[in-house]
PLY file of the C-alpha trace (Angstrom):
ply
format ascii 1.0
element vertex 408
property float x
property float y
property float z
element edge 407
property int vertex1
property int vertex2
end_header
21.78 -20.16 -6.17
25.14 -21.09 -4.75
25.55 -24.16 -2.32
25.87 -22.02 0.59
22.19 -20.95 0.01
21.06 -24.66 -0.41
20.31 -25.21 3.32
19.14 -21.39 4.49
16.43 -22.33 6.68
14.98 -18.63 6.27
14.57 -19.42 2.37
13.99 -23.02 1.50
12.74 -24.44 5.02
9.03 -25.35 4.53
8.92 -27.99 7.58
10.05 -28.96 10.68
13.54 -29.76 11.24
14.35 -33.63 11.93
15.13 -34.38 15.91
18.78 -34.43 14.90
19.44 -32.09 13.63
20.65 -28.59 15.16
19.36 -25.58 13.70
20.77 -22.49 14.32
18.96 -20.87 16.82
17.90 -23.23 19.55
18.57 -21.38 22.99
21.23 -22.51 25.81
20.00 -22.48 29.12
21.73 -18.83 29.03
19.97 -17.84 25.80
16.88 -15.93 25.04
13.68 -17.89 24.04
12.54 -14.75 22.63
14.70 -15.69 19.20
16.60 -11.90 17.76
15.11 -11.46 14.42
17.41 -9.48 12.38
16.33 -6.80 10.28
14.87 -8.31 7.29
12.60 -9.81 9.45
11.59 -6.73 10.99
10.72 -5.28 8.37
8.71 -7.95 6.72
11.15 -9.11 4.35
13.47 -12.69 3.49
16.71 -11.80 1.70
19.18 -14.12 0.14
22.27 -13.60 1.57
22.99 -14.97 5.12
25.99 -12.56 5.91
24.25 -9.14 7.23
22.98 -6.22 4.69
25.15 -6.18 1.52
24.71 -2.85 -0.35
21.86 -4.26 -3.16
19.79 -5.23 0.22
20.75 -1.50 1.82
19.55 0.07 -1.75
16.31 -1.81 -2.06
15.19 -0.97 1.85
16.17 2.74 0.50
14.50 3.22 -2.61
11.69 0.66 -1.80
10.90 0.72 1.70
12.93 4.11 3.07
13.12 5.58 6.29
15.12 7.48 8.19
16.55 11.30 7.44
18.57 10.29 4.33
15.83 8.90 2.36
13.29 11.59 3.06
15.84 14.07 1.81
15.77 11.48 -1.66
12.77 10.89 -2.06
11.49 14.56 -1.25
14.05 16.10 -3.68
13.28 13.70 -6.36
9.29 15.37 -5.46
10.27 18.86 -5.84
12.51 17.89 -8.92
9.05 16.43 -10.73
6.89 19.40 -9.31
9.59 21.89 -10.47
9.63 20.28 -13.94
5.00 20.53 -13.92
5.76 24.38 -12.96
7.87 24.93 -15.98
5.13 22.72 -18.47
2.23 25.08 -17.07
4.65 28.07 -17.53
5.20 27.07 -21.64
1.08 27.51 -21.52
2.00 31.49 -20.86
2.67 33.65 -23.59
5.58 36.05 -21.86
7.24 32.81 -20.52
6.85 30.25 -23.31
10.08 30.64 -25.17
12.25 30.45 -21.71
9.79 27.92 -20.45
10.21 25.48 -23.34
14.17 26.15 -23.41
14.05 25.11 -19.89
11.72 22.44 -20.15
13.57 20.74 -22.80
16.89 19.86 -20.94
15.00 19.54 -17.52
13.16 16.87 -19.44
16.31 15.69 -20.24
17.91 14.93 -16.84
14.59 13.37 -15.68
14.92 10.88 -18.52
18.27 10.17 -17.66
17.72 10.22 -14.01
14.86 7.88 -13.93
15.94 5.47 -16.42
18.96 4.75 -14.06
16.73 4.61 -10.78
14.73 1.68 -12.89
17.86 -0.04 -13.62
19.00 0.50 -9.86
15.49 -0.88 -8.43
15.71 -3.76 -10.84
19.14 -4.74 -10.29
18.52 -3.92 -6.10
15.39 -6.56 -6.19
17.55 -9.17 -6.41
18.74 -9.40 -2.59
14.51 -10.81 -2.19
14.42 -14.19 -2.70
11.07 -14.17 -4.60
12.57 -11.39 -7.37
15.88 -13.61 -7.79
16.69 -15.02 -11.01
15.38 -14.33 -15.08
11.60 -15.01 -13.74
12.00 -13.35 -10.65
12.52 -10.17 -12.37
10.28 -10.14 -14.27
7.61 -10.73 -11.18
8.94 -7.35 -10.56
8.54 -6.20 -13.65
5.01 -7.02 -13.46
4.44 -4.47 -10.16
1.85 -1.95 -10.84
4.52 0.99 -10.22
6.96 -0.65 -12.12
4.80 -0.86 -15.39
4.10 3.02 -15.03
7.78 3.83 -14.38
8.55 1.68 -17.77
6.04 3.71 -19.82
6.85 7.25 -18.53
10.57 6.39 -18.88
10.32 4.91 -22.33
7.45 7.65 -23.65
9.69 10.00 -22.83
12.70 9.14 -24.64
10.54 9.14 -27.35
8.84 12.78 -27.25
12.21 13.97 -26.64
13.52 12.35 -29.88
10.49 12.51 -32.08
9.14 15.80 -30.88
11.95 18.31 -30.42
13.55 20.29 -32.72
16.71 21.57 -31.43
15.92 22.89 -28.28
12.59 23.66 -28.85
9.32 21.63 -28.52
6.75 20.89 -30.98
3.49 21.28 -30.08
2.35 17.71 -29.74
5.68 17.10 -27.96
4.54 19.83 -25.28
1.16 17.88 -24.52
2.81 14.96 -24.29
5.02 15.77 -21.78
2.83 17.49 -19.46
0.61 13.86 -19.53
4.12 11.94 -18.80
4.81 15.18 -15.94
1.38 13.58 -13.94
1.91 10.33 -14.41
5.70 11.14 -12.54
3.80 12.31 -9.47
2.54 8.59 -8.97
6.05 7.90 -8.70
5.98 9.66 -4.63
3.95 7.18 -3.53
5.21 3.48 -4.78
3.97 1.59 -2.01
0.47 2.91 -2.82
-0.04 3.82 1.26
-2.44 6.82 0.33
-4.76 4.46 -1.82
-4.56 1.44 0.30
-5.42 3.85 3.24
-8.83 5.46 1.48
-9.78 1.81 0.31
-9.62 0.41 3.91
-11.77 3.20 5.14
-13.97 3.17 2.04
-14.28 -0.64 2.59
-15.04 -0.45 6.16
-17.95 2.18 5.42
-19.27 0.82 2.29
-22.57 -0.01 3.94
-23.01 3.50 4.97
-22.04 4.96 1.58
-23.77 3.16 -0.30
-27.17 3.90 1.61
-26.45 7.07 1.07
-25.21 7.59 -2.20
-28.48 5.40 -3.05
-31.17 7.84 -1.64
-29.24 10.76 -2.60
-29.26 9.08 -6.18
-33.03 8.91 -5.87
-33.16 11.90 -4.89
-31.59 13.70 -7.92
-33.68 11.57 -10.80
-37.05 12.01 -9.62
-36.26 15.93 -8.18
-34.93 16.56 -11.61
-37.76 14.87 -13.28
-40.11 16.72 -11.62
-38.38 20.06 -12.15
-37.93 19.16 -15.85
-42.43 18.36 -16.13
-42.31 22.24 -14.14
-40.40 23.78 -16.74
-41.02 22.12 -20.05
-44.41 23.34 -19.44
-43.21 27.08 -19.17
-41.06 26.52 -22.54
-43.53 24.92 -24.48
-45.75 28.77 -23.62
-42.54 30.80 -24.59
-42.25 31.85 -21.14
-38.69 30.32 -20.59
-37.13 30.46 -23.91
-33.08 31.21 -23.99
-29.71 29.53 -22.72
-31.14 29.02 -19.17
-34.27 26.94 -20.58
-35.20 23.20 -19.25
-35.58 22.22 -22.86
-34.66 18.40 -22.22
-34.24 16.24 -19.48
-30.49 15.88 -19.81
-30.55 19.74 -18.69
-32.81 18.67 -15.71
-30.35 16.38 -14.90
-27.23 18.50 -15.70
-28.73 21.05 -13.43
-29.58 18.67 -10.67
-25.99 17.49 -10.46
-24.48 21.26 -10.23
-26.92 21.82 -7.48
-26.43 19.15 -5.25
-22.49 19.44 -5.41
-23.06 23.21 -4.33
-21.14 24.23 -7.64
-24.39 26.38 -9.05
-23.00 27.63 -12.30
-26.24 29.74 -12.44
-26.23 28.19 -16.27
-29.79 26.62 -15.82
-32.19 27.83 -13.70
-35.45 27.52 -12.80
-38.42 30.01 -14.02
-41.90 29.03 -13.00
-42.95 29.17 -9.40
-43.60 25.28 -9.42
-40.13 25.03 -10.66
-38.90 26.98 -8.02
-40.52 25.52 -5.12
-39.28 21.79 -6.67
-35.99 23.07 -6.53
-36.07 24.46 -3.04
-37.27 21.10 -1.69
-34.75 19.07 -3.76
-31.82 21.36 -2.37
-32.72 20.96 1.50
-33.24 17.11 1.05
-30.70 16.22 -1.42
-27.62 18.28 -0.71
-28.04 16.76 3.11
-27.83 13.48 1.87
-24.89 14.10 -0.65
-22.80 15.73 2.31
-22.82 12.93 4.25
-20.45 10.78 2.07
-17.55 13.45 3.13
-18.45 13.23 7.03
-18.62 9.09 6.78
-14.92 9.35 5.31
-13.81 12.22 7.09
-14.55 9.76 10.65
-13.09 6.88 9.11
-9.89 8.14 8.43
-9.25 9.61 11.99
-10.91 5.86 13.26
-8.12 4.12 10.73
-5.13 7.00 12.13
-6.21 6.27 15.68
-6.23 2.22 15.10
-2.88 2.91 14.16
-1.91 4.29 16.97
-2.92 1.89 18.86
-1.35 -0.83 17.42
1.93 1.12 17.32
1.56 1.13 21.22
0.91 -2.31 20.64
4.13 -3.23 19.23
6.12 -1.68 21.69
4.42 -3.61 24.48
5.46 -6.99 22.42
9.45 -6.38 23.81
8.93 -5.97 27.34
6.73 -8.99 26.96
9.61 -11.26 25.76
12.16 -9.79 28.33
9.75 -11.35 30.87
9.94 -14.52 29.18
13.58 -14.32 29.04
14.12 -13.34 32.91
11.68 -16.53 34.06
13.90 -19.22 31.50
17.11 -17.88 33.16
15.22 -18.26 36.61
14.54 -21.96 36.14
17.90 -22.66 34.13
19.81 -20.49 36.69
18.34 -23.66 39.59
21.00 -26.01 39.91
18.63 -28.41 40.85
16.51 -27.44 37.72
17.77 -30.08 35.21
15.33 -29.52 32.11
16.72 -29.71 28.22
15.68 -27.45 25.99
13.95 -28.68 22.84
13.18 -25.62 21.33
13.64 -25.82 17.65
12.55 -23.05 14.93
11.56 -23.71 11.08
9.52 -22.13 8.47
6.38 -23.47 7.17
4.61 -22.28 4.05
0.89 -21.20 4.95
-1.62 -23.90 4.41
1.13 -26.48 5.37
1.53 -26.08 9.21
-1.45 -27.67 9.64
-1.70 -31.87 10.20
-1.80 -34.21 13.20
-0.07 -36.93 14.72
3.60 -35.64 13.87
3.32 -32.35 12.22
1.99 -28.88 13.77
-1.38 -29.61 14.94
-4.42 -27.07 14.51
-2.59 -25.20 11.27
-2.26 -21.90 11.72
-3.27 -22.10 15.52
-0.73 -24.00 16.57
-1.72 -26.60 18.18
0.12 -29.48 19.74
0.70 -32.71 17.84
4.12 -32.72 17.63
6.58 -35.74 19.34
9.84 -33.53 20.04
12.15 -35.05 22.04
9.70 -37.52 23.76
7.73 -34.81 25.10
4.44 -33.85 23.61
5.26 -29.79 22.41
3.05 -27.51 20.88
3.63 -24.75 17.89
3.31 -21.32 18.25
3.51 -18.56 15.46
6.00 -16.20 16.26
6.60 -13.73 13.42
4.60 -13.98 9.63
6.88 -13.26 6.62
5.04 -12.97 3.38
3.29 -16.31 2.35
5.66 -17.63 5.43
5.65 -18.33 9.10
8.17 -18.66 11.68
7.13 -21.19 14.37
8.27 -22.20 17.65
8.34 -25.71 18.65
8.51 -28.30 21.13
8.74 -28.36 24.74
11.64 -29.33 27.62
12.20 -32.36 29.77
11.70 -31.73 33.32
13.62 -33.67 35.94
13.77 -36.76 33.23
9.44 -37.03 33.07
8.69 -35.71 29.84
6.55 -32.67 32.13
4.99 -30.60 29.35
5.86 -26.76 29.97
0 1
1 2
2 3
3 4
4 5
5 6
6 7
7 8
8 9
9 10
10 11
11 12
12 13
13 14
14 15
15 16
16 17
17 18
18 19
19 20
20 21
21 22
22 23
23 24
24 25
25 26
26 27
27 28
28 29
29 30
30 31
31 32
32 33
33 34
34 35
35 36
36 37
37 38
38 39
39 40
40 41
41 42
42 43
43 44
44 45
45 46
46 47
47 48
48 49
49 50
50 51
51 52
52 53
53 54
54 55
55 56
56 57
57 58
58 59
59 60
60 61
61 62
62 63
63 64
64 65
65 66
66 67
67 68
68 69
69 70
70 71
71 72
72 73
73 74
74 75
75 76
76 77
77 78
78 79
79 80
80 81
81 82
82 83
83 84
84 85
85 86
86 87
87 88
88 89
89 90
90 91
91 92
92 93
93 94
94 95
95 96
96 97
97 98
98 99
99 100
100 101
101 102
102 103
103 104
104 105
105 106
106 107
107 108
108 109
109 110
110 111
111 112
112 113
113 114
114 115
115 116
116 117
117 118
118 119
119 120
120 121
121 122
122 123
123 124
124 125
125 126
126 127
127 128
128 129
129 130
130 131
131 132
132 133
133 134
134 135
135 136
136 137
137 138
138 139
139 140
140 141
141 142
142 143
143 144
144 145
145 146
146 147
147 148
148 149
149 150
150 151
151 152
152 153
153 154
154 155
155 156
156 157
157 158
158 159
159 160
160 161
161 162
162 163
163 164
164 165
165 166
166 167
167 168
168 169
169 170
170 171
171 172
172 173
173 174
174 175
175 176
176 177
177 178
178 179
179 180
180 181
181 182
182 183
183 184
184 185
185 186
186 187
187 188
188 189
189 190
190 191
191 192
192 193
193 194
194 195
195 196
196 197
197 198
198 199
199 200
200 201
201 202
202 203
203 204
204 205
205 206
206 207
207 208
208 209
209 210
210 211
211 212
212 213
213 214
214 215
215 216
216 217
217 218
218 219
219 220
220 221
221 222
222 223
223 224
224 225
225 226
226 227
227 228
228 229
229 230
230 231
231 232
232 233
233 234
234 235
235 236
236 237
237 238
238 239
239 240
240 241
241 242
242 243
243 244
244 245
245 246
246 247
247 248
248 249
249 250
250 251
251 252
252 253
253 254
254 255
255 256
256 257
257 258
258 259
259 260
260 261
261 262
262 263
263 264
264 265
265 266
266 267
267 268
268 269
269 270
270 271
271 272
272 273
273 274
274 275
275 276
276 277
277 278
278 279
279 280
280 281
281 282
282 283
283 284
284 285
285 286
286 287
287 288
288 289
289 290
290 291
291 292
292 293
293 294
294 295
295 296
296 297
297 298
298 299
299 300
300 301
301 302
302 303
303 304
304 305
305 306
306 307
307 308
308 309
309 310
310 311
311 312
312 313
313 314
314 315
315 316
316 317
317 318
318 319
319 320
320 321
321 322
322 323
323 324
324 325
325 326
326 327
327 328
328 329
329 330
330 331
331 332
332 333
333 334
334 335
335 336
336 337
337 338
338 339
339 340
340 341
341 342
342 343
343 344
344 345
345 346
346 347
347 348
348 349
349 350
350 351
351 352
352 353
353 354
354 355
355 356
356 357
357 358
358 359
359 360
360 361
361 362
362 363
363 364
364 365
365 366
366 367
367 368
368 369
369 370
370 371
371 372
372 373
373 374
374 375
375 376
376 377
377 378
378 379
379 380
380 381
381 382
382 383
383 384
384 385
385 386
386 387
387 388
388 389
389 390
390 391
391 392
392 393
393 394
394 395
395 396
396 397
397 398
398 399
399 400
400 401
401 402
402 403
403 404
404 405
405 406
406 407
């Protein structure tokens, strides 16, 4: 870290600034309270360098975080690319098309190696603009990422079916099943944030009480239903009357045909025979299938619940503005008063969480805020005003009004 990093308040900061000092961005009478949080901050993120977006911070937002037209084109064609190269693996499984399929397959397989190698460098050379990826260890924090891991394997499997398992520009066989595992582990790569499965386990953890009460009973349901169908029909094969493929001859086929039934699959491999059997089965589909069906429902709600919450708090957000310009307009009302002689004591710092907390000189009330906190000879309180990570931005301290110390 050079020495112009050494006193970043948005890096290394972790408590109140001393009363003299001046830290950049206390307001002027003329100046908005509500402080402008520059990009990083908006979208959740501390960099290292102080001096705007240099291009290793523009290529992590873009290959980590993207949005906008340009990185939807990216990331899309890199999607297609991968889904093109799974069309061509499934066409080598074809007789007619497995000679141009393989051809094909082997220099797509090719560029893919190539191209994602040098997206891995890219990411791992962009993570560097985060503070908490900077450095030897840093990188290999990053390393460590879930997506990361899988993007090291595919990469590194790869390079070695191609160079173990070709032969000139044809595949070997093993080479061929190898690839087309490596082919769906590259789909993971579309969703490296992990939104889709951090979406279904919020709305499976919301609803876990429902699911599991019914995934219980329907449980019950199945092992005593098939028990009883299995007593029905191991009768009728002991007689002779149900011999052959379809026969309840064990309990695992009980079972086996229990599970196809419920999931409304009904291979039609097992079936019942006897007239008890049937009747057992008849009751077992009405109350079992009902009870199976309603794990799909339970989810289907909670993910239009968890899209509408969303949507909501979106609308949320862009409330949060309008609400600061009003705070803006009132503190140039009252400094725009000649006779309004108040000093501004506003101060800004960033506490690590589990540290804002303490009494007597410090924030009071942790991560409520609370006052505490001798600024200026006025008593001021804290209040969170943006969360980054593991830390928070408060605002401090209070203003002097007319020389008595008035708290505001």
């Amino acid at each position: 870290m050079d020495a112009d990093d050494a006193d970043d308040p948005v890096d290394n900061v972790i408590g109140p600034p001393l009363e003299e000092t001046t830290p950049r961005g206390v307001p002027d009478p003329y100046y908005p309270i509500y402080l402008p949080i520059d990009q990083a901050f908006k979208t959740k993120y501390v960099f290292h360098h102080k001096k705007g977006k240099t291009c290793q911070e523009r290529t992590y937002v873009f290959l980590e975080h993207p949005g906008g037209w340009l990185c939807f084109i990216y990331h899309f064609s890199v999607f297609m690319l991968v889904l093109v190269c799974l069309i061509f693996s499934v066409l080598s499984t074809i007789d007619t098309y497995a000679n141009f399929a393989n051809e094909t397959l082997f220099w797509m397989e090719i560029c893919l190696v190539l191209f994602f190698g040098a997206e891995y460098l890219v990411r791992l050379w962009s993570a560097g603009c985060r503070s908490k990826y900077m450095g030897f260890w840093g990188r290999l924090r990053f390393i460590r990422k879930p997506i990361c891991i899988i993007d090291l394997i595919v990469v590194v499997a790869s390079i070695v079916v191609l160079t173990l398992g070709s032969n000139g520009q044809v595949f070997a066989t093993s080479a061929i099943r190898g690839i087309r595992f490596l082919q769906i582990l590259r789909m993971l790569h579309v969703d490296r944030q992990g939104g889709t499965w951090r979406l279904l386990g919020s709305v499976v953890f919301i609803h876990r009480q429902e699911l599991i009460t019914t995934l219980y009973i329907g449980f019950l349901g199945l092992i005593f239903s098939s028990y009883f169908v299995y007593l029905a029909e191991k009768d009728a094969v002991e007689e002779g009357e149900g011999k052959g493929s379809g026969s309840f001859s064990s309990y695992a086929d009980a079972l086996w045909w229990g599970v196809i039934t419920v999931t409304t699959i009904g291979y039609g491999d097992t079936v019942p025979r006897t007239w008890m059997g049937k009747i057992v089965a008849s009751c077992f589909s009405v109350f079992a299938i009902s009870f199976f069906a309603l794990p799909a429902g339970i989810l289907g709600s909670g993910f239009a619940l968890k899209v509408q919450q969303k949507q909501r708090q979106k609308h949320f957000n862009r409330q949060i503005p309008a609400a600061a310009m009003l705070i803006q307009c009132l503190w140039r009302c009252y400094a725009a008063d000649k006779s309004f002689n108040s000093t501004a004591t506003w101060q800004v710092y960033l506490g690590e969480n589990g540290r804002e907390g303490g009494s007597g000189g410090g924030i009071g009330g942790g991560a409520n805020g609370g006052g505490g906190a001798q600024m200026g000879g006025a008593t001021g309180g804290g209040m969170p005003i943006s969360k980054v990570g593991g830390v928070t931005l408060w605002l401090i301290g209070a203003f002097h009004v007319n020389g008595a110390g008035k708290e505001k």
